[in-house]
C-alpha positions in Angstrom: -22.2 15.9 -29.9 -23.2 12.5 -31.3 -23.2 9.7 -29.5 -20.6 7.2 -30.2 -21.7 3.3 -30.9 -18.1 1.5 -30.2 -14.7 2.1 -29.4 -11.2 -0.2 -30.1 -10.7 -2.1 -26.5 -6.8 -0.2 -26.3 -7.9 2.8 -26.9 -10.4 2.8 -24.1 -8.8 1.1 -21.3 -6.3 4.2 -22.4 -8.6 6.7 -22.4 -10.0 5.9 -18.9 -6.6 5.4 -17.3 -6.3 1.9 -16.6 -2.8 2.0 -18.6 -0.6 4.8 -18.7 -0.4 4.5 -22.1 -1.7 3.1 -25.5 1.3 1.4 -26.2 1.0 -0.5 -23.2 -2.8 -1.0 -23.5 -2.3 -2.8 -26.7 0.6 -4.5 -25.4 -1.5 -5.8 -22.7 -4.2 -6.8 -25.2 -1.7 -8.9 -27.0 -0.3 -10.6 -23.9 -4.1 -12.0 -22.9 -3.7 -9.5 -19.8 -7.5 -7.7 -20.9 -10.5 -9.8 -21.2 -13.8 -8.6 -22.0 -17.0 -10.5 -20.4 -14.4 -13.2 -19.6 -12.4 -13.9 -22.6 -9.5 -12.9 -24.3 -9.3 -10.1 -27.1 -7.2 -8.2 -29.6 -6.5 -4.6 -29.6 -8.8 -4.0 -32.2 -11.7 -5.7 -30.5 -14.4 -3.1 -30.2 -16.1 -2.3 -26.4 -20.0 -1.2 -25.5 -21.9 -0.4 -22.7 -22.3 -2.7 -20.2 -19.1 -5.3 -21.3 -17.3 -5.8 -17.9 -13.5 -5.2 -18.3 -11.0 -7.6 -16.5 -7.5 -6.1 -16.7 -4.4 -7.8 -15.3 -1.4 -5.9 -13.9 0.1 -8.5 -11.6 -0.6 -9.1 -8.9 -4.3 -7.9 -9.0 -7.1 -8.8 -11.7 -9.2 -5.6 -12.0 -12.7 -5.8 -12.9 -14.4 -2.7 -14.7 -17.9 -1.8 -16.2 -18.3 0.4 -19.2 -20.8 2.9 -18.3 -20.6 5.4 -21.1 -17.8 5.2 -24.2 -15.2 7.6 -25.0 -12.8 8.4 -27.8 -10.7 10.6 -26.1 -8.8 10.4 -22.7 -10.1 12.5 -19.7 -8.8 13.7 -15.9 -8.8 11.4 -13.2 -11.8 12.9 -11.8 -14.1 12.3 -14.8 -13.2 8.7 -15.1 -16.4 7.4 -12.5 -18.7 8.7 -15.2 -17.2 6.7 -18.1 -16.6 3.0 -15.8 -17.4 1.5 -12.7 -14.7 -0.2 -10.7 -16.3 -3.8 -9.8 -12.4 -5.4 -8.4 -13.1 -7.7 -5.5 -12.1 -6.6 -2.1 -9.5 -9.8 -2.3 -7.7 -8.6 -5.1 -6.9 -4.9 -3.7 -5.6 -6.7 -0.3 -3.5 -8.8 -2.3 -1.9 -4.9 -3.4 -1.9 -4.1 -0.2 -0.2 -6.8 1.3 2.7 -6.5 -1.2 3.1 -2.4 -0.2 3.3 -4.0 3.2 5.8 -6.7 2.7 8.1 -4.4 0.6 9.4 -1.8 3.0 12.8 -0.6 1.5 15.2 -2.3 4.1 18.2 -4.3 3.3 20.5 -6.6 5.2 23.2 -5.3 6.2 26.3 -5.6 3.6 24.0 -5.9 0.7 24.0 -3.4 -1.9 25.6 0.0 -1.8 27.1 1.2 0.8 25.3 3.9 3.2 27.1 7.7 3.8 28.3 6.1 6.9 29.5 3.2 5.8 31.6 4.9 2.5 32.8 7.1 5.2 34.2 4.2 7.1 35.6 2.3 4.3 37.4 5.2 3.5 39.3 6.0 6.6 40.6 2.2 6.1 42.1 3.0 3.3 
């Protein structure tokens, strides 16, 4: 297999599932949301080994390290030999504390109705 020398920036962060899709990876690019060693790049901007990826998806900036380049995408579990996650331990609390502030309550009377309270409502009627 020959070794490959560079790879478009969307089709990478694709390829190593940082986006769910290419669409969205390029979208992303065009937005300013991927930096490469600190600044801002277009989709067709070409990665190497050793450029440090910053990717935004709000509210967390991750920070990646291209260890080896693909051109095509791979499982989950192979994705530690292609980068190296380098986020800061501040920006995955800053996740976590938004899982822990969301916890799927509501006040009472807002939204729909439960079971119980259809039921209720209709018996009134």
């Amino acid at each position: 297999m020959a070794q490959i020398s560079s790879v478009r920036i969307d089709k990478f962060i694709w390829s190593v599932r940082i986006f769910k899709s290419r669409s969205i990876a390029s979208e992303a690019c065009k937005k300013g949301n991927v930096l490469i060693n600190d600044s801002p790049v277009k989709a067709s901007r070409s990665v190497s080994v050793g450029d440090i990826i910053s990717a935004r998806k709000n509210p967390v900036l991750y920070k990646y390290k291209v260890i080896q380049l693909l051109q095509n995408r791979v499982g989950a579990k192979l994705v530690a030999d292609y980068v190296e996650n380098q986020t800061p331990k501040e920006e995955l609390d800053k996740l976590e504390m938004m899982k822990l502030d969301f916890q799927g309550k509501r006040e009472r009377g807002k939204g729909r109705p439960t079971k119980k309270e259809r039921r209720d409502i209709e018996r009134l009627s």
